[in-house]
C-alpha positions in Angstrom: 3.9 14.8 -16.6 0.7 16.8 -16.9 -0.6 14.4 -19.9 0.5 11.6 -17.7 -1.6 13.2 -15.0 -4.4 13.5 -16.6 -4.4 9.8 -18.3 -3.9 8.4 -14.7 -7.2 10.3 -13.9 -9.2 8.9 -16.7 -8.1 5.6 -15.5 -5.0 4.2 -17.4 -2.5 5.1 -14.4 -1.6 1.2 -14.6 -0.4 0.9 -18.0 3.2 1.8 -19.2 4.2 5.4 -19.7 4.5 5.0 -23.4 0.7 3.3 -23.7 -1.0 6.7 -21.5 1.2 9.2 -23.5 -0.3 7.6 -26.7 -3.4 7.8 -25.3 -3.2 11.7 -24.5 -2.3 12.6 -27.8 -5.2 10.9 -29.7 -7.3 12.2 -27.0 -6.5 15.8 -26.6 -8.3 17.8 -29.3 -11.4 16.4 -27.3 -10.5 15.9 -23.6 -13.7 17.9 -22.2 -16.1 15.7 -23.7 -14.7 12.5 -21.9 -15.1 13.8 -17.8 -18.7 11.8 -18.0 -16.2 8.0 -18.7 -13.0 9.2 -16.4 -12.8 7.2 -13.4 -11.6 10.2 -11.3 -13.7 12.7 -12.6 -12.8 15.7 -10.5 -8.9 15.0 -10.7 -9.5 14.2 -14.2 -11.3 18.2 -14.7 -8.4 19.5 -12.6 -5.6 18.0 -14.6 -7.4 19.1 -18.2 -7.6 22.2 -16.8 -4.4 23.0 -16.0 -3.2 21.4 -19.1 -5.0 24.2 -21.1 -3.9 26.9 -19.2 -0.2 26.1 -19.8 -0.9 26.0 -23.4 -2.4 29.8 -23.1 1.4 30.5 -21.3 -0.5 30.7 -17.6 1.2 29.7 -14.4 -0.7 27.0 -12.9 0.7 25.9 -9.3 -0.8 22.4 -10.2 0.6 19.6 -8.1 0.7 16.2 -10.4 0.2 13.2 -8.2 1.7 9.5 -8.8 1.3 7.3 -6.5 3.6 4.7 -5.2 2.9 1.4 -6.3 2.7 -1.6 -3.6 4.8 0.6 -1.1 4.9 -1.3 2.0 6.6 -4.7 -0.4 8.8 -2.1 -1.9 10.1 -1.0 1.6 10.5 -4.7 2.4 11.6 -6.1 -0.8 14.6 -3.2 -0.2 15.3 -4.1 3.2 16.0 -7.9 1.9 17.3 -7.6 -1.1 14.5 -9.7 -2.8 14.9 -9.5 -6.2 11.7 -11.3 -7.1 9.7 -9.1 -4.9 11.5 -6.0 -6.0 10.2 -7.1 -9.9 6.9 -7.3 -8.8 6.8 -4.1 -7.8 8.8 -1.8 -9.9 11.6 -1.1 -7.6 13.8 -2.9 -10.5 13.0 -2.3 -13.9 10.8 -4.9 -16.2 10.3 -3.0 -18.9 6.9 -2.8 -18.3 4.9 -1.1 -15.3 4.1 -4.0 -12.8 1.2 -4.0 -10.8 1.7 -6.3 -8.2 -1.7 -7.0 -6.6 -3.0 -8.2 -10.2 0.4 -10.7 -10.6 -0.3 -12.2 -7.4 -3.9 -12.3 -8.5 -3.8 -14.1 -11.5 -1.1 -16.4 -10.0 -3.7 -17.6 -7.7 -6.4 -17.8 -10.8 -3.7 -19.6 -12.8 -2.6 -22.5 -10.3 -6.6 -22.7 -8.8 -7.3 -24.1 -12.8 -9.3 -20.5 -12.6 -11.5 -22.2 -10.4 -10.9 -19.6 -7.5 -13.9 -17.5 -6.3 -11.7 -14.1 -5.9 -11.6 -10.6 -7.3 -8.7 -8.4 -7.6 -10.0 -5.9 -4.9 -10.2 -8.6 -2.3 -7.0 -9.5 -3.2 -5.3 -6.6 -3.1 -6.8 -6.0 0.5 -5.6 -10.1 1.3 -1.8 -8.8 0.2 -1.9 -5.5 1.8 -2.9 -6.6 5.2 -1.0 -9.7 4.7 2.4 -7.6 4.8 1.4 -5.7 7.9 1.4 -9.0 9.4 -2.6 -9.7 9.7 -4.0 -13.2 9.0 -7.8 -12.0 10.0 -8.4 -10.2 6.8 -7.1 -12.9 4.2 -9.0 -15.7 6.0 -11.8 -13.7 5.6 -11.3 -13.2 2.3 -10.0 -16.7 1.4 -11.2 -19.0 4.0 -9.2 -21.5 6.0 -8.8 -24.1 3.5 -7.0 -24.5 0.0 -7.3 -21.2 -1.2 -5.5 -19.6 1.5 -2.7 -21.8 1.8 -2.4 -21.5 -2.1 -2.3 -17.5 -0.9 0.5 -18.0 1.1 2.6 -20.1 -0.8 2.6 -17.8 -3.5 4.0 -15.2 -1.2 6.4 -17.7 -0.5 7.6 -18.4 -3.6 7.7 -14.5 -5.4 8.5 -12.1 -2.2 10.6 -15.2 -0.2 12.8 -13.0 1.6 10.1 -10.0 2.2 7.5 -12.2 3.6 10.3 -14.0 6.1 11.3 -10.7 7.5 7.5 -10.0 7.6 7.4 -13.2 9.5 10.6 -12.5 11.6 8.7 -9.2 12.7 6.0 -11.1 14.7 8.7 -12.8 17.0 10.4 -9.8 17.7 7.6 -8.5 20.3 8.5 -8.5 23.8 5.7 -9.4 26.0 6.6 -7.3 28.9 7.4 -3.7 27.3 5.5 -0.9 27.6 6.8 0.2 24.2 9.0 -0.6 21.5 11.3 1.3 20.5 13.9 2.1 17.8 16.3 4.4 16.3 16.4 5.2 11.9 19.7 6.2 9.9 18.4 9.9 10.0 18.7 9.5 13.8 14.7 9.9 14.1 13.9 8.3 17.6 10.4 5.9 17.3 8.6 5.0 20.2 5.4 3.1 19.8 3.4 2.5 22.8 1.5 -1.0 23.5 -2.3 -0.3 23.9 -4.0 -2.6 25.2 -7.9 -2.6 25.4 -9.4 -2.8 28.7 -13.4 -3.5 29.4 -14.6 -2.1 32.9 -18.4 -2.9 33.8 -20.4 -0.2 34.7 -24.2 0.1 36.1 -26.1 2.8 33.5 -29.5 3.4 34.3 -29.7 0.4 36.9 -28.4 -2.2 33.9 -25.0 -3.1 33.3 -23.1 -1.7 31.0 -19.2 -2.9 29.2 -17.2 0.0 28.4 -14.1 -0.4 26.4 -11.2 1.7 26.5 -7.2 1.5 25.8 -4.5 1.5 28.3 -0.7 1.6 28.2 0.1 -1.7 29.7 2.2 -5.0 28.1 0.4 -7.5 25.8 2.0 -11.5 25.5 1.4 -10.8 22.0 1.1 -8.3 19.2 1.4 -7.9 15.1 1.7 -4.4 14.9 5.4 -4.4 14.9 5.6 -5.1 11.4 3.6 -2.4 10.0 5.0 0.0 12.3 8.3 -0.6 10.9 7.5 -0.3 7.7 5.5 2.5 8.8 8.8 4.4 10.0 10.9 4.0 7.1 8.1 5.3 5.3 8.4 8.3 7.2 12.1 8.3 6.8 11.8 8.6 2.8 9.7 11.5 2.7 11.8 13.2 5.4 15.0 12.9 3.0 13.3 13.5 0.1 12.4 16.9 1.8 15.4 17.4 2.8 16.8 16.9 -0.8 14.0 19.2 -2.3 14.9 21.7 0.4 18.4 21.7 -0.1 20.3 25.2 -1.0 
């Protein structure tokens, strides 16, 4: 895991295990040398680092990080039972390490003729915000025309039950609570107050003056149940993972 580590920081941590173990060992006589190409390159000097040390027999107390991979889809795809969601992001084995942002990506290259003005970053941002049920930012990035229905029918078609509970989420807010609320399987009570923004007009130095502020009052409309769900049961598996790791 500490090879693994330290290929992730030089920038390989979305390639299959086999591909950045291979690249460690042709690498490792000169590791130093390549901090100046790595794309982390702090991590990257860390991760060396402690390598070396456990080769001279020294504890290290070094903490290897991997990071979940499209989390929030994962979380839904589970919920659902999606299978074709779950493929795109590794919560079923492919055989390979799926990534995805870059599927849904090239999907949208592939049936635009590559004709599509997009980048993977934007993208990722579109699909990420998507699931948290926002339409602001992939109209933004797509537009209001082809492109973004093209976006959406892709969802459609690859994550069909994830992105209907997504969906279902938005029709679930109550337009007169105060909060909403809800109870996990770990008994772990969530309450999540609806701010609302209020603007009061003020006179500052004989001019008039809109201050903005939130209050605790009902909204006819909201998106934020979504993420906050997800949100929670996010919570939820690093509180039993925890409580695994803690176990006597």
């Amino acid at each position: 895991y500490l090879m693994i580590d330290v290929a992730n920081n030089f920038g390989y941590d979305k390639e299959d295990w086999d591909v950045r173990l291979k690249w460690f060992q042709d690498n490792e006589p000169h590791l130093e040398s390549l901090l100046n190409q790595a794309d982390e390159p702090a991590l990257y000097f860390a991760s060396v680092k402690a390598y070396r040390d456990v080769q001279k027999g020294l504890p290290i107390g070094y903490t290897v990080g991997l990071d979940a991979t499209s989390s929030g889809l994962q979380i839904l795809a589970c919920l659902t039972g999606d299978r074709s969601a779950a493929e795109l992001c590794n919560v079923v084995d492919t055989g390979h390490r799926q990534d995805a942002y870059t599927n849904i990506y090239n999907l949208m290259l592939q049936r635009s003729g590559g004709n599509a003005k997009i980048n993977r970053t934007d993208t990722k941002q579109a699909i990420m915000t998507a699931f948290y049920c926002s339409t602001a930012m992939p109209k933004k990035i797509f537009g209001e025309g082809e492109l973004l229905a093209l976006f959406y029918d892709i969802l459609k078609e690859f994550c069909p039950a994830a992105w209907e509970l997504n969906e279902t989420m938005k029709d679930l807010w109550n337009p007169t609570a105060y909060s909403h609320n809800w109870v996990l399987p770990d008994n772990f009570h969530v309450q999540t107050k609806v701010m609302d923004t209020f603007t009061d007009r003020v006179i500052f130095d004989e001019a008039p003056l809109d201050v903005s502020f939130k209050i605790n009052r009902p909204m006819p409309e909201g998106r934020s149940l979504g993420a906050n769900m997800t949100h929670s049961i996010d919570g939820m598996i690093v509180r039993e993972i925890v409580r695994r790791c803690s176990y006597d």
